[in-house]
Backbone bond lengths (Angstrom), bond angles and torsions (degrees), N, CA, C in turn:
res aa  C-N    CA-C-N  psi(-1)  N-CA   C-N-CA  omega(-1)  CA-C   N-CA-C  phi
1 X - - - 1.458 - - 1.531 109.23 -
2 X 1.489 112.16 141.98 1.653 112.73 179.77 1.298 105.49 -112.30
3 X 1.466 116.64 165.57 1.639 112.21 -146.45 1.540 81.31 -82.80
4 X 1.735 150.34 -29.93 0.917 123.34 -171.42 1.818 114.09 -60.37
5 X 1.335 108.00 -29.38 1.410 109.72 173.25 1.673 114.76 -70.87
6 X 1.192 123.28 -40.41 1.696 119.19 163.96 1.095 108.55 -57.19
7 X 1.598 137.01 -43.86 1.512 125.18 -160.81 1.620 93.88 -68.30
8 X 1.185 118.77 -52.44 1.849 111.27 -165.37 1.400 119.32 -73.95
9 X 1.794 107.79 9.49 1.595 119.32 -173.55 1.906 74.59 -108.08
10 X 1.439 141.04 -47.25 1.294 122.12 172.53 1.133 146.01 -96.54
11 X 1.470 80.41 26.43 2.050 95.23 175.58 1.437 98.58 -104.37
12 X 1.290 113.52 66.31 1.979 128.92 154.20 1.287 105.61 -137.91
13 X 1.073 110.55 136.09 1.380 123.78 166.95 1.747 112.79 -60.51
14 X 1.415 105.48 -31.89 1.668 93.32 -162.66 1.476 94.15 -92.39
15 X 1.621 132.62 -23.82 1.350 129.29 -148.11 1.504 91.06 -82.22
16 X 1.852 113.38 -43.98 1.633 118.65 174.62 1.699 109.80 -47.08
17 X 1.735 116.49 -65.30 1.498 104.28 -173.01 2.066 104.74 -46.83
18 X 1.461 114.71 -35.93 1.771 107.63 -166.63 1.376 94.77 -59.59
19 X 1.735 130.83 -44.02 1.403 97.21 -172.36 1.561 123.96 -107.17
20 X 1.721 90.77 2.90 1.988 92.14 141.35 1.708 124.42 -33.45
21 X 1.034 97.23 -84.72 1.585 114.95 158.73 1.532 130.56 -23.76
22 X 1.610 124.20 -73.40 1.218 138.92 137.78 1.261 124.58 -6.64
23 X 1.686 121.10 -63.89 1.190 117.09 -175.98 1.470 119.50 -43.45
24 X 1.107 151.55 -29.40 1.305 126.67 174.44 1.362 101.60 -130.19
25 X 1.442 137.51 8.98 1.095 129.59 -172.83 1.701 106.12 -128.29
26 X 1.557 134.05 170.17 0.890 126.35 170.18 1.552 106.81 -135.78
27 X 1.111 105.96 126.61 1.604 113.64 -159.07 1.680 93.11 -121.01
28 X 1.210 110.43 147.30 1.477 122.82 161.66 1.553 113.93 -83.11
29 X 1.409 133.86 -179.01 1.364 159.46 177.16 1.517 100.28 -30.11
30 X 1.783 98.43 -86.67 1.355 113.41 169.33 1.486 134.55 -12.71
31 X 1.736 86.81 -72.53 1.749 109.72 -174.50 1.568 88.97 -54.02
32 X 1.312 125.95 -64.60 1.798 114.76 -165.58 1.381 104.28 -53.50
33 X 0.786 141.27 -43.09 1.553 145.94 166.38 1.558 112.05 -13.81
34 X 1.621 82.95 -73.63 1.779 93.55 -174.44 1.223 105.39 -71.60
35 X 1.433 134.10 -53.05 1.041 145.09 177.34 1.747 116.67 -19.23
36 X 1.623 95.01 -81.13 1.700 100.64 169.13 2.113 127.62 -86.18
37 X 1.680 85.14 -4.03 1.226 85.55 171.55 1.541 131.39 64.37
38 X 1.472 99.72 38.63 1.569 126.75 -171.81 1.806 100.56 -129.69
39 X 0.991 111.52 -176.49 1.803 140.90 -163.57 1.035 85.03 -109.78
40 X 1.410 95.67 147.15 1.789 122.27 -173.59 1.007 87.46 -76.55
41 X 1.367 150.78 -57.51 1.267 150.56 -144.08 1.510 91.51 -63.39
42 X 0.918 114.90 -78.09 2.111 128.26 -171.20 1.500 92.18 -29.98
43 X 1.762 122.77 -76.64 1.399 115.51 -169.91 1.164 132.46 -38.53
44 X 1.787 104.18 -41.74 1.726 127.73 -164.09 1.611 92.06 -52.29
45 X 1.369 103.26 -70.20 1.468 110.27 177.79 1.397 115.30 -24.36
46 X 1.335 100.56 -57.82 1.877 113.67 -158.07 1.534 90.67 -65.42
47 X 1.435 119.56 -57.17 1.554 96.30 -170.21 1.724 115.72 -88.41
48 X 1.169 125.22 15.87 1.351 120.55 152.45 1.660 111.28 -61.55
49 X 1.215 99.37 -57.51 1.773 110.61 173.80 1.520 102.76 -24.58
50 X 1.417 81.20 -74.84 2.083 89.91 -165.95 0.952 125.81 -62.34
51 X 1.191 122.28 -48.59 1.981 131.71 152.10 1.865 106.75 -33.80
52 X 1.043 126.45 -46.08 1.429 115.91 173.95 1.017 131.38 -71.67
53 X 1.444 106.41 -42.44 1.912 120.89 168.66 1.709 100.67 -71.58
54 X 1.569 124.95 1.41 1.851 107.72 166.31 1.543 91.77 91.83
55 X 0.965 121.33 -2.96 1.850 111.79 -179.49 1.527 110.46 -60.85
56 X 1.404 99.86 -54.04 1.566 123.08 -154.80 1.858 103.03 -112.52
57 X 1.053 125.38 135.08 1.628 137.56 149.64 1.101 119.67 -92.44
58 X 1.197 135.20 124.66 1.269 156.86 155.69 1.942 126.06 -57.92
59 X 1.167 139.20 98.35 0.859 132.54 173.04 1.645 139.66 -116.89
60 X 1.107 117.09 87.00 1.611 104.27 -175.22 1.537 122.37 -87.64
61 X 1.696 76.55 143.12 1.585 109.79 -171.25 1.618 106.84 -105.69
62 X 1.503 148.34 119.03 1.104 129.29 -161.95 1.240 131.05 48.96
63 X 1.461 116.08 -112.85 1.465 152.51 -155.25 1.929 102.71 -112.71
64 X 1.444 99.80 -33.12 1.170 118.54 -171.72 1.624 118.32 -81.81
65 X 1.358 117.84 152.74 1.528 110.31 145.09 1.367 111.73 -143.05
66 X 1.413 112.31 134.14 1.251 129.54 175.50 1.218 126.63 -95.49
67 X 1.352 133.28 147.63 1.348 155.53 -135.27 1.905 91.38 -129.28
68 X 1.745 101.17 141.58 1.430 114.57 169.87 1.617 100.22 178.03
69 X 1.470 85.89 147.30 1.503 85.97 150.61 1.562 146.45 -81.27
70 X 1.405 117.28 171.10 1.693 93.91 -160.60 1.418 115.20 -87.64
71 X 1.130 109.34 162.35 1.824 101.21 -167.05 1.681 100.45 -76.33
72 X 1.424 127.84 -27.75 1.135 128.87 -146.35 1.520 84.38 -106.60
73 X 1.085 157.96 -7.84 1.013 153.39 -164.24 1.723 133.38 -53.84
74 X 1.255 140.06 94.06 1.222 143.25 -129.88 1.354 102.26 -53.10
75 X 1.220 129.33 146.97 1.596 142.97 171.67 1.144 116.81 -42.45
76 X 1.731 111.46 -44.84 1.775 134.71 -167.40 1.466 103.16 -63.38
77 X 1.735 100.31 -39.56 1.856 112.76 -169.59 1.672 100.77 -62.64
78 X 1.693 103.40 -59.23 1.496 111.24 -150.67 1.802 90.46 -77.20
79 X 1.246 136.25 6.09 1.611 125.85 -174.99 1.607 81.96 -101.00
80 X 1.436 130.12 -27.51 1.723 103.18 -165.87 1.113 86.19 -112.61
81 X 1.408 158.55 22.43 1.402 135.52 177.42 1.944 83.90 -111.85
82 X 1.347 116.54 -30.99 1.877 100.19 178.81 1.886 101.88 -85.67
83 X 1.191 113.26 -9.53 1.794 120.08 179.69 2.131 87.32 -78.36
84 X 0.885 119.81 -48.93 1.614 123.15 -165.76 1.661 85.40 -60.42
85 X 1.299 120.31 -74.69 1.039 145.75 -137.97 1.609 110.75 -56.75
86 X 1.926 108.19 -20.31 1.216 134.78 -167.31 1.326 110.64 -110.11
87 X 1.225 108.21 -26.48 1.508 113.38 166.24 1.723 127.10 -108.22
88 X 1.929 96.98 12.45 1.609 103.28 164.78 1.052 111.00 -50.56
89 X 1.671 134.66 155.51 0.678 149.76 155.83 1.603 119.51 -74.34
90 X 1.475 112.41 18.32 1.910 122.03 -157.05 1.269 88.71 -144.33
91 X 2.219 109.54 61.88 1.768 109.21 156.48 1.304 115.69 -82.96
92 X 1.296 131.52 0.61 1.133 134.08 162.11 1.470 137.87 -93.26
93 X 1.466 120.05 -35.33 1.196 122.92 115.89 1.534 140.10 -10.24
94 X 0.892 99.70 -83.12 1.858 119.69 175.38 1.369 87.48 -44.92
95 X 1.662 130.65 -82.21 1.322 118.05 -161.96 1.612 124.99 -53.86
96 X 1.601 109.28 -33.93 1.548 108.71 167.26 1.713 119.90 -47.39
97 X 1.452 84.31 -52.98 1.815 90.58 170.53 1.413 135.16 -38.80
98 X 1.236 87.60 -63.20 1.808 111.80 168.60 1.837 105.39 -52.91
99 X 1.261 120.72 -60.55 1.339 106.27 171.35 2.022 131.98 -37.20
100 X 1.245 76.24 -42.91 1.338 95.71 -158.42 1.900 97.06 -80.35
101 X 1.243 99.31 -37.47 1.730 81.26 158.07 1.305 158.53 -80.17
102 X 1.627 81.96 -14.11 1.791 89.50 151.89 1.327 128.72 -88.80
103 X 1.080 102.75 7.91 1.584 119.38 169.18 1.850 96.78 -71.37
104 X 1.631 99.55 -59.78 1.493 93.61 -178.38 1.600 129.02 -87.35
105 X 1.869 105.57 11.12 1.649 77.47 173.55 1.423 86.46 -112.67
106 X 1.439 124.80 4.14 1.643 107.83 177.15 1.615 89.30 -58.37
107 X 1.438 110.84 -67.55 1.871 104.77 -162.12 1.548 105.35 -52.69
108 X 1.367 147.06 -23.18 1.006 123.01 167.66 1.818 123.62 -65.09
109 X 1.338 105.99 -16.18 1.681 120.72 -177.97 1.722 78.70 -76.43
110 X 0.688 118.33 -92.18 1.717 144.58 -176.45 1.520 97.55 -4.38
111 X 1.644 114.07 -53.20 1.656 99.57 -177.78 1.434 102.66 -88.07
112 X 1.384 130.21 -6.02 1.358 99.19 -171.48 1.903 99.61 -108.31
113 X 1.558 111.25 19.59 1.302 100.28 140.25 1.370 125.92 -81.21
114 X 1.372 114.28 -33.42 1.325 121.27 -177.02 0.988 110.98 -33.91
115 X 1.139 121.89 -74.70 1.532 142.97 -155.87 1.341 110.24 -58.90
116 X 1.694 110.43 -38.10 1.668 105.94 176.26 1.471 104.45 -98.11
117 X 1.291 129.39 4.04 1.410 121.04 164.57 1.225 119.26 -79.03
118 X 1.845 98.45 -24.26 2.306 105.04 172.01 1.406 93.55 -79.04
119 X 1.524 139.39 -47.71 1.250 127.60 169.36 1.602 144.57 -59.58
120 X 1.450 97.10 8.99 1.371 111.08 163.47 1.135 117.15 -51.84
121 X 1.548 140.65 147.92 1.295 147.24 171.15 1.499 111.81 73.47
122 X 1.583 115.43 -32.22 1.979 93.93 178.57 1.742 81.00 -132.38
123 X 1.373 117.67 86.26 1.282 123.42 138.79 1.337 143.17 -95.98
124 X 1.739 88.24 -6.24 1.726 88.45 167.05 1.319 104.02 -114.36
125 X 1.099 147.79 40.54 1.379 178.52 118.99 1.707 115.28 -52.88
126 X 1.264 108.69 -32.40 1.330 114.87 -138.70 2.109 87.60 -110.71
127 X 1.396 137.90 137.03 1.532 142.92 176.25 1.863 87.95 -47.30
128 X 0.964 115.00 145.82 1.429 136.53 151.13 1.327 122.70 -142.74
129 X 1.929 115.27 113.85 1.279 110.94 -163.28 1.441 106.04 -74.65
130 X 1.629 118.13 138.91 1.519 118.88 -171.34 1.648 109.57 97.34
131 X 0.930 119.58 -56.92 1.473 139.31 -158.14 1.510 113.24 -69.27
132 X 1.613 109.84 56.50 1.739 116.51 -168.40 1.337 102.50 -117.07
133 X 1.077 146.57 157.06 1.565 154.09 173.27 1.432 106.37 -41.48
134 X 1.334 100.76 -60.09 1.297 107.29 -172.19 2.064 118.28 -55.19
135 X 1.638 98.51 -24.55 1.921 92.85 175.67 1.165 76.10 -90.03
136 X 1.252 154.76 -64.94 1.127 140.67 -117.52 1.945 101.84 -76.58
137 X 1.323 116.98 -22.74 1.529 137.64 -162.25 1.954 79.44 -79.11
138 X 1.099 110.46 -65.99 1.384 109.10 -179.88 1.681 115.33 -56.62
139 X 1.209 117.99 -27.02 1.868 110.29 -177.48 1.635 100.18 -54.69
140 X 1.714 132.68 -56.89 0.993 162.48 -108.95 1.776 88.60 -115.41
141 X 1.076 111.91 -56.87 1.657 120.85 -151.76 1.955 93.78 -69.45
142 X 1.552 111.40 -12.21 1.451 123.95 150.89 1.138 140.68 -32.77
143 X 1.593 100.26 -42.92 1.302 129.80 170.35 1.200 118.71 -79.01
144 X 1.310 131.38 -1.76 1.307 125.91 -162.86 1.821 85.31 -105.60
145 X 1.685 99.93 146.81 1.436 104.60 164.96 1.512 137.86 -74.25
146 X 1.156 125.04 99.57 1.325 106.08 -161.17 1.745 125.96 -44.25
147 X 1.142 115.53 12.77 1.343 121.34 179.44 1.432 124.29 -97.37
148 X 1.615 121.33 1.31 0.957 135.44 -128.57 1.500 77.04 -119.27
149 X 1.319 108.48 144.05 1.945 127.93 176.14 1.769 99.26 -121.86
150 X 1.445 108.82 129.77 1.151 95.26 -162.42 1.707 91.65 -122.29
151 X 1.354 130.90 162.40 1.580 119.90 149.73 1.617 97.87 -133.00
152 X 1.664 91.36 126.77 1.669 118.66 163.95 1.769 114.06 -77.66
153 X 1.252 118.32 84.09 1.785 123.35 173.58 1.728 105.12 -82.71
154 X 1.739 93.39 119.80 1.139 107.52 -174.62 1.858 127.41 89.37
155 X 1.591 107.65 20.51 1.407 131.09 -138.95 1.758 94.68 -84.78
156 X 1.417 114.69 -14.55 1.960 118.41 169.20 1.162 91.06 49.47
157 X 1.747 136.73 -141.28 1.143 141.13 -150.69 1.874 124.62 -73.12
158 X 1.497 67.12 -11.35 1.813 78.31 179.82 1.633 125.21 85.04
159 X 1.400 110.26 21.12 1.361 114.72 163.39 1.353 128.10 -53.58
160 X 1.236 124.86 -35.73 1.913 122.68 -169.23 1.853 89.61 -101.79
161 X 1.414 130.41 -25.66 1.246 125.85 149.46 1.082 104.36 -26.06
162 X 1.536 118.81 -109.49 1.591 121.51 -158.18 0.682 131.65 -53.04
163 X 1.609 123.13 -20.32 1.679 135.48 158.77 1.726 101.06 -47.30
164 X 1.317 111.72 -84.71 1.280 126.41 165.47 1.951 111.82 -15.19
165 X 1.307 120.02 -43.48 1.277 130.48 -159.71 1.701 86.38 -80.85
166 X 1.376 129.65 -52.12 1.339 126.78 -171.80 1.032 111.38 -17.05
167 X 1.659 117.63 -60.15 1.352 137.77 -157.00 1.021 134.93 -127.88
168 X 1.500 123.08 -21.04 2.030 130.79 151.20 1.441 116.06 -59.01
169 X 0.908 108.64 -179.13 1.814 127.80 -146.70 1.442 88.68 -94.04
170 X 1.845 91.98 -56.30 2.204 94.35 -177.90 1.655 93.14 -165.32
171 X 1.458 107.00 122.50 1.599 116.23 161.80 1.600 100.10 -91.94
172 X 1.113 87.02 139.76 2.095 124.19 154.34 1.511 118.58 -92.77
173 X 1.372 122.40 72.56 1.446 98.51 173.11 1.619 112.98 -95.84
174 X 1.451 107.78 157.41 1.541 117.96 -158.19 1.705 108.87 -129.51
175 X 0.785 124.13 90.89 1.696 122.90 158.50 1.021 112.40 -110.15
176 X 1.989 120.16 173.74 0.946 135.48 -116.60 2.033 84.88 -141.76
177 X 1.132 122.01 15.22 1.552 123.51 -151.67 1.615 94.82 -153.20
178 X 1.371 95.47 106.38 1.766 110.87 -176.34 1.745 106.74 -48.01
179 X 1.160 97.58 -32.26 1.745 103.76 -151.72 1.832 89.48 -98.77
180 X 1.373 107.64 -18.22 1.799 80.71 -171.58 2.026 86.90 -98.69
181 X 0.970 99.67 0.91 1.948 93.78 173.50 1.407 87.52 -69.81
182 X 1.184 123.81 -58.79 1.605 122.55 -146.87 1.789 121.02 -80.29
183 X 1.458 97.62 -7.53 1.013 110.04 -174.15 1.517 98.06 -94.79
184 X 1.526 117.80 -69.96 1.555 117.60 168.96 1.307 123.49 -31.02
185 X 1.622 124.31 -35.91 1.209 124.23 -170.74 1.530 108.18 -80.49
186 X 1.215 117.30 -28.80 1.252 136.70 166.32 1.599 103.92 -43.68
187 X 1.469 121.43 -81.55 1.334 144.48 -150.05 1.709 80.13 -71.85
188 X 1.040 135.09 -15.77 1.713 125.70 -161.72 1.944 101.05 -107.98
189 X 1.412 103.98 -11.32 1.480 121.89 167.28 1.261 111.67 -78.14
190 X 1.680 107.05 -64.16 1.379 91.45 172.79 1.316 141.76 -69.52
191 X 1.155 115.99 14.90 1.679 120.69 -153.55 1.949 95.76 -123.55
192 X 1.691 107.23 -7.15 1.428 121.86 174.25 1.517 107.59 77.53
193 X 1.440 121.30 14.45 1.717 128.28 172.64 1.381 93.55 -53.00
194 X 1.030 138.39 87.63 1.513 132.52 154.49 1.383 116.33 -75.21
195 X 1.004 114.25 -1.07 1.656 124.54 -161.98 1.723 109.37 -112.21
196 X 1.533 111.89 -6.39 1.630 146.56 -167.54 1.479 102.66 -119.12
197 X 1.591 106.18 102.94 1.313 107.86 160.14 1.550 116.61 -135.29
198 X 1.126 110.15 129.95 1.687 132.71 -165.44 1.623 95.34 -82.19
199 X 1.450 130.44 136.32 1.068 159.64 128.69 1.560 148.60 -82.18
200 X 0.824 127.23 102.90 1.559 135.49 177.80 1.626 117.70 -66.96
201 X 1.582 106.35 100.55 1.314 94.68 -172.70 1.899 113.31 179.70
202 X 0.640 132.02 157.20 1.751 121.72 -163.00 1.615 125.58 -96.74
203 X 1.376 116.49 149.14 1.276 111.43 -150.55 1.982 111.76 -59.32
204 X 1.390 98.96 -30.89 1.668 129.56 171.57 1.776 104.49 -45.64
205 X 0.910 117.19 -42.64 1.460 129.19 -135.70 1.613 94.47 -147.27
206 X 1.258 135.41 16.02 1.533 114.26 -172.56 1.365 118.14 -41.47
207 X 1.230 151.90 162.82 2.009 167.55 167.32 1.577 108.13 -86.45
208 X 1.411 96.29 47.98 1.406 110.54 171.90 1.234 115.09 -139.08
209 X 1.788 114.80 122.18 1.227 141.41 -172.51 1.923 104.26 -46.84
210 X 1.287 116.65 127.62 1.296 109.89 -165.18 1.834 107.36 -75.28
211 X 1.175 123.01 166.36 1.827 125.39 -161.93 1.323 113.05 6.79
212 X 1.943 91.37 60.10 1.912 110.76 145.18 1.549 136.40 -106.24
213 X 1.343 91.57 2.24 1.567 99.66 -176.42 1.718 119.34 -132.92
214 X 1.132 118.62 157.71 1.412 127.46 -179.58 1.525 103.41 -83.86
215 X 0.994 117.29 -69.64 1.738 129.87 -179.41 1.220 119.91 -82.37
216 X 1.244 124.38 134.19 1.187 107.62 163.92 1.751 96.39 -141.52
217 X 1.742 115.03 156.37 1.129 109.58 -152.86 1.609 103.40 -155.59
218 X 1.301 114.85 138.53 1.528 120.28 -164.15 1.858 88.66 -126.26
219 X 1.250 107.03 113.19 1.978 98.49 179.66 1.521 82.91 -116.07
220 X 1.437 114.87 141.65 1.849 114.21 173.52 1.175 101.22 28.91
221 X 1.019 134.04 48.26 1.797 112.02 158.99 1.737 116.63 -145.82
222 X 1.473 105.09 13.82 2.022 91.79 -175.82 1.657 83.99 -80.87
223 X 1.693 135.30 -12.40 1.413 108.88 -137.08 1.653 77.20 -98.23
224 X 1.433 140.75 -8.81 1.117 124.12 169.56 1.885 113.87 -78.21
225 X 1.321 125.36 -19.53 1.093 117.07 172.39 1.492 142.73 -70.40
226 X 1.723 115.59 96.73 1.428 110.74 -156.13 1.766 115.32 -45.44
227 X 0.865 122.11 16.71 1.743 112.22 173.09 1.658 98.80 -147.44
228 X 1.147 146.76 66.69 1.514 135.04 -171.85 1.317 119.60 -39.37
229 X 1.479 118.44 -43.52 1.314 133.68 171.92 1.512 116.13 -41.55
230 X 1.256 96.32 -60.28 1.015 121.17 166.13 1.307 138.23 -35.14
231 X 1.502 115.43 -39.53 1.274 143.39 160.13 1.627 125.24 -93.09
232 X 1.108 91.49 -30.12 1.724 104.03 155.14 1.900 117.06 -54.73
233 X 1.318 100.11 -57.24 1.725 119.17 178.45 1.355 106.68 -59.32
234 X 1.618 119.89 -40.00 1.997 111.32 174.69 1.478 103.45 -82.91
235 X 1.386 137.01 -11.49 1.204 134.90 172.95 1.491 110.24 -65.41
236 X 1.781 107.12 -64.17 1.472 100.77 163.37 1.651 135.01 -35.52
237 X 1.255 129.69 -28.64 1.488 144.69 -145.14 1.816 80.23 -115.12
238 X 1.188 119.53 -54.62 1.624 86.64 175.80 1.288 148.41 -86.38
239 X 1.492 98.54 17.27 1.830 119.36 -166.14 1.724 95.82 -94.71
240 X 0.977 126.47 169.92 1.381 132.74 -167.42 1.810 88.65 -133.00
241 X 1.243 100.64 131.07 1.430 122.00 170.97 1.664 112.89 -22.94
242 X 1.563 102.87 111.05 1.522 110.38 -173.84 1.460 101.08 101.88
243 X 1.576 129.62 -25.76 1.750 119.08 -162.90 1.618 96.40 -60.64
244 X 0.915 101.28 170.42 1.284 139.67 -169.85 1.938 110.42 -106.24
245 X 1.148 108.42 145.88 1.429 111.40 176.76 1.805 93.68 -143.09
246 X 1.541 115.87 138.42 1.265 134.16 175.60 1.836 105.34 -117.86
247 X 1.107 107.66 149.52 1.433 109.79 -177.79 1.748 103.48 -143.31
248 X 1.195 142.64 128.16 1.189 141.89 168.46 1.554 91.45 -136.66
249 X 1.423 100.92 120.97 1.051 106.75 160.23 1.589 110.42 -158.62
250 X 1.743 132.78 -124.97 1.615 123.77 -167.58 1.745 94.88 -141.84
251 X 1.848 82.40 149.23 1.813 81.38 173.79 1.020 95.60 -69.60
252 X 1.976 120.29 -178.00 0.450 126.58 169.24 1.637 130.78 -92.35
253 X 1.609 117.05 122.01 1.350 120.58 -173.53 1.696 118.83 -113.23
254 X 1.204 105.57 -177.11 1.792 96.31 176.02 1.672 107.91 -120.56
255 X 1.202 103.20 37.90 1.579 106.46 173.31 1.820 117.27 -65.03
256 X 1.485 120.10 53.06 1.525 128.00 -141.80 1.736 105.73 -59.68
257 X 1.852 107.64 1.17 2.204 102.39 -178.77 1.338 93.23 -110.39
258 X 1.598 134.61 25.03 1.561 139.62 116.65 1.410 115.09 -27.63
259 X 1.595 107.91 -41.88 1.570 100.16 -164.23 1.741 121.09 -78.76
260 X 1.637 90.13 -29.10 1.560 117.88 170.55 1.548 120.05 -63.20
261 X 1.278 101.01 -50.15 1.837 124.99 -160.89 1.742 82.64 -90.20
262 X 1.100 134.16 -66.45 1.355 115.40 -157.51 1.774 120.92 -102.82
263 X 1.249 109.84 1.90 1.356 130.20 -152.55 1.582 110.97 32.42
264 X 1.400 98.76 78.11 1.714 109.51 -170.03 1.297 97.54 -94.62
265 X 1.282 143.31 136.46 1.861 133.88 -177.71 1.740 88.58 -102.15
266 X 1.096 130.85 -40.30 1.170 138.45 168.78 1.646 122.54 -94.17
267 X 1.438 107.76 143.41 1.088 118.85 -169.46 1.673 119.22 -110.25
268 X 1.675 99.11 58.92 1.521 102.52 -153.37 1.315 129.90 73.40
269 X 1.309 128.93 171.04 1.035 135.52 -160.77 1.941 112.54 -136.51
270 X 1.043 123.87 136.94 1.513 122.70 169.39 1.471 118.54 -103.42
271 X 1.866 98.85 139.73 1.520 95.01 -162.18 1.622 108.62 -40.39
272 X 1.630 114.83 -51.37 1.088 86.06 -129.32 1.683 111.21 -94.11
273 X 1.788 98.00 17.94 1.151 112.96 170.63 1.766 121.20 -86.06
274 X 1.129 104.73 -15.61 1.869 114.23 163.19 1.605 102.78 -73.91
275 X 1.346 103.43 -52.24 1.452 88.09 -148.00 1.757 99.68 -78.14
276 X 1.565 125.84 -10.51 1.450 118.17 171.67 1.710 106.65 -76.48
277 X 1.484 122.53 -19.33 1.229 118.55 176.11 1.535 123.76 -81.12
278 X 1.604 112.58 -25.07 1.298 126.57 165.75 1.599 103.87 -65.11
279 X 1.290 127.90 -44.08 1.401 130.58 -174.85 1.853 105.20 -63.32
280 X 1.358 96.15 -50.12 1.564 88.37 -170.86 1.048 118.95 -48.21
281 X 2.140 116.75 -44.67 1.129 124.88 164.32 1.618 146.15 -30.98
282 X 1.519 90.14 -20.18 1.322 107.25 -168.13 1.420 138.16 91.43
283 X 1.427 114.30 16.63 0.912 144.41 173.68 1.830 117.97 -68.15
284 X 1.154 93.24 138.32 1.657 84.88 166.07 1.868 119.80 -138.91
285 X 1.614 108.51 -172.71 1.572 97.59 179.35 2.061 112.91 57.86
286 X 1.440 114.48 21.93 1.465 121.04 173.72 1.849 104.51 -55.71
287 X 1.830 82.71 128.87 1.559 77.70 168.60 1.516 84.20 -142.97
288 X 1.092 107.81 148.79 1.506 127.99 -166.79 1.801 104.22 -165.97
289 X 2.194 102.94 110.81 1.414 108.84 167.85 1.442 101.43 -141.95
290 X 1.448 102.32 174.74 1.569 121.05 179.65 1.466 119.21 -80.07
291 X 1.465 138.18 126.33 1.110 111.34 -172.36 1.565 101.75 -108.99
292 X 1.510 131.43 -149.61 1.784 131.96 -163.50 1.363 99.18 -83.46
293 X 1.262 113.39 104.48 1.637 126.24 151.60 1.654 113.94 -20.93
294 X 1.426 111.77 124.59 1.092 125.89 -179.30 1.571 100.94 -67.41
295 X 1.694 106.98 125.37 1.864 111.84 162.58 1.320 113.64 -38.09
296 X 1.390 113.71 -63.69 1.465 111.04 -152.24 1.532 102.53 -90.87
297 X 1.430 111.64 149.74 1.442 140.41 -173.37 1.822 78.99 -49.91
298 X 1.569 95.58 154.55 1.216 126.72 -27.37 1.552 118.33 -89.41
299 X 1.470 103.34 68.45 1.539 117.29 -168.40 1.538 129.79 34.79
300 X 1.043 121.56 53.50 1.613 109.35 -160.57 1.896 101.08 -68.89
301 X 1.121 114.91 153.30 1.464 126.47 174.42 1.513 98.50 -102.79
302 X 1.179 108.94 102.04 2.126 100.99 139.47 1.481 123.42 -38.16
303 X 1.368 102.91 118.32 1.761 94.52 155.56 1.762 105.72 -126.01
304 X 1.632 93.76 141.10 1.525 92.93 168.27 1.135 101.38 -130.50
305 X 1.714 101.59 168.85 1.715 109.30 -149.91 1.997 82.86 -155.45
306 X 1.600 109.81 137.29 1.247 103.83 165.62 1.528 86.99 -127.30
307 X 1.343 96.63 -176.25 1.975 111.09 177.57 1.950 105.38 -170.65
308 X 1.459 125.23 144.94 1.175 110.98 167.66 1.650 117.54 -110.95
309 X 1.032 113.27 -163.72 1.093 93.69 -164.52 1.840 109.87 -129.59
């Protein structure tokens, strides 16, 4: 566009107050309505104009479409459309405008407290689009350094693996079940984890070179290992000075067709029996808490426990 074509897109009085307004805000139909206090009809027009000449973007939201200017919009444009805008002859105007829109985005702040002030107390109760474990597993896994070598003991199909694989340097995951190594390693082939390699081998004894890894990590699985301690003590021996050890696993309960239904050898764990076994290990910096009791019978509690080493 050449400025003779911008000047005759801002020689209107009403098209200047729309991107008075516009400039930092994006208002729909309506809001300009109240805002400048004209007929949809008059505006519709006005921002067809500007939306065609590249002034204005168009965006719909729902039911709605909202009005803005464009993000990419040349420097040359936005220095003579705020130079016009300063030498309108409509300072009285302009300032009515401006009033009158914080009239309307306070009430737009205003309802969208509402809504989370009725949603106080059951918001994690409540559908949130996006808002599933699984993105949320990815917001977090951000945080992890990509330099970081991790081994998953007790890792079954290999879910927190390949998550884990997204973004570490190199996971080790380790089970105890010929066929779910071969299967995971499989699913970790096709998915191009080159950085993910599955092992066959026991939580006691994992097939990991001792101070090779940063992380090391037990998700549901120390309570299947017949000696925990035990598996706690080869966890220590493969972390490299400073690693880290994660533990998610269950308090301890007496739900005893756990042992049937999950082949659990253990029936949970009590704080303060992890965190004296992490100590014996040699561990230090133990933090070990309870997390939200499961609703449904027979309530199991999460406990997680970290320690370094």
């Amino acid at each position: 566009m050449n400025w003779v074509q911008a000047l005759k897109l801002l020689a209107d009085p009403t098209r200047l107050r729309l991107l008075a307004v516009l400039q930092h805000d994006n208002l729909s139909v309506a809001e300009l309505q109240e805002v400048l206090n004209m007929g949809q009809s008059r505006i519709s027009t006005h921002l067809g104009i500007l939306r065609k000449g590249g002034l204005l973007i168009d965006q719909r939201e729902g039911k709605k479409i909202f009005y803005q200017w464009p993000p990419d919009l040349a420097p040359s444009l936005i220095q003579l459309i705020q130079t016009t805008l300063e030498h309108a002859t409509l300072s009285r105007e302009f300032a009515r405008d401006q009033e009158t829109l914080k009239t309307v985005l306070k009430r737009r702040r205003e309802q969208t407290q509402a809504y989370f002030n009725a949603l106080a107390g059951r918001a994690d109760k409540k559908y949130c689009p996006g808002r599933s474990w699984q993105n949320l597993a990815h917001l977090f896994l951000e945080l992890i350094p990509p330099s970081l070598e991790i081994a998953d003991l007790g890792a079954g199909e290999g879910l927190i693996s390949r998550s884990l694989a997204l973004r570490a340097k190199k996971v080790i995951a380790v089970d105890n079940s010929e066929k779910m190594v071969k299967h995971s390693q499989q699913q970790a082939e096709k998915l191009g984890l080159k950085n993910l390699e599955f092992r066959m081998g026991d939580l006691e004894a994992p097939p990991i070179e001792k101070n090779s890894v940063d992380v090391v990590i037990f998700s549901q699985a120390l309570h299947h290992a017949a000696n925990p301690q035990r598996a706690l003590q080869a966890a220590y021996t493969l972390l490299r000075n400073q690693g880290k050890l994660l533990i998610l696993d269950l308090k301890q309960h007496h739900y005893e067709a756990a042992r049937k239904l999950y082949s659990d050898t253990w029936l949970g764990f009590r704080e303060n029996d992890l965190t004296r076994w992490l100590k014996r290990c040699g561990f230090t910096q133990v933090f070990c808490r309870l997390l939200e009791r499961e609703e449904k019978k027979p309530h199991f509690q999460p406990l997680l426990a970290s320690a370094i080493k």
